[in-house]
C-alpha positions in Angstrom: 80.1 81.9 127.3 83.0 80.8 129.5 82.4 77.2 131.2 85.0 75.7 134.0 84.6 72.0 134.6 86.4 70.9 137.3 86.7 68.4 140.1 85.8 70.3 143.7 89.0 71.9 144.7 90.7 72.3 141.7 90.5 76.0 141.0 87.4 76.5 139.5 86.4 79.4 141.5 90.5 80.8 141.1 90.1 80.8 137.5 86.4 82.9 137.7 88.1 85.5 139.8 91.1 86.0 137.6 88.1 86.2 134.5 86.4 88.5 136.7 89.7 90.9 137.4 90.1 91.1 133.5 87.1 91.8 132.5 85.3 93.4 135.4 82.1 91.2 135.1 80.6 90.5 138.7 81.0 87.1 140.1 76.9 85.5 141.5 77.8 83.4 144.3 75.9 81.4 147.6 79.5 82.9 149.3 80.4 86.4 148.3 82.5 86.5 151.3 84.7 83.8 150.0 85.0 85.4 146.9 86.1 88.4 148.7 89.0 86.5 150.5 90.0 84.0 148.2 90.4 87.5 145.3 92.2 89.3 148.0 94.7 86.2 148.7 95.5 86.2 144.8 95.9 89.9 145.2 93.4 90.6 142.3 90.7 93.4 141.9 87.3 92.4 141.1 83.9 93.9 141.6 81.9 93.1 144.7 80.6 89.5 144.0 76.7 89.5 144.1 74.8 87.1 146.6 72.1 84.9 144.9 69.5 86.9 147.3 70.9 89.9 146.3 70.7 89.3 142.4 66.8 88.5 142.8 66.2 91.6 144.1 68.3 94.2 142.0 65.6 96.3 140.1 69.0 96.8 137.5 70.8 93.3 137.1 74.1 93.7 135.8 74.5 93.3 132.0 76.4 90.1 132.1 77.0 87.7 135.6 79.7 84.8 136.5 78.1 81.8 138.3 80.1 80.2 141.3 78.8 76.9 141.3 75.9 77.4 138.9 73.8 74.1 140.0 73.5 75.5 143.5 73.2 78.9 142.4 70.2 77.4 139.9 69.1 75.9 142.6 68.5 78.6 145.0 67.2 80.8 142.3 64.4 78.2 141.2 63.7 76.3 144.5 64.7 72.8 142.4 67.3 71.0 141.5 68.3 70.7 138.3 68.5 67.4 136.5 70.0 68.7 133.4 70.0 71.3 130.9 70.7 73.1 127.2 72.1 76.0 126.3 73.2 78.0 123.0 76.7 78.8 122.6 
C-alpha cells in the first residue's frame, strides 16, 4: 500500500495520477472531474477516476482503488468522520 502525506496543495493528488498512469489502478475520488483535468494538464493517461457514489454502487468493484483524499472519501462512504485508524501494511 502506497500512502502520500502531504500539506494541501503540494501535489498529493499529482503524484496519484502519475501512480495511476503506471499502473492503470483507478483513482476513488469526491471530484472525478478534477482528476480528469488535472491528468489531462500533465498529459497522462489514466482510467476514468471513480466517484465515491459511483463505487457504492458497482455490483464489480475494481480489484484494487486509489483514494483522493481518503478521510473525505471515508467519510462519505460511512456517514462519520473518522477519528483515527489502523491498518496492516
Amino acid at each position: 500500500m502506497d500512502i502520500i502525506l502531504k500539506e494541501r496543495g503540494h501535489g498529493k493528488t499529482t503524484n496519484l495520477i502519475c501512480m495511476s498512469a503506471q499502473t492503470g489502478i483507478p483513482i476513488v475520488s469526491m471530484q472525478p472531474q478534477y482528476i480528469i483535468e488535472l491528468a489531462e494538464k500533465l498529459h497522462v493517461q489514466i482510467p476514468r477516476p471513480i466517484s465515491t457514489q459511483e463505487l457504492q454502487g458497482m455490483a464489480e468493484k475494481p480489484q484494487a482503488i486509489y483514494v483522493d483524499e481518503l478521510s473525505v472519501v471515508l467519510k462519505k462512504l460511512l456517514g462519520s468522520s473518522v477519528a483515527g485508524f489502523t491498518d496492516t501494511l
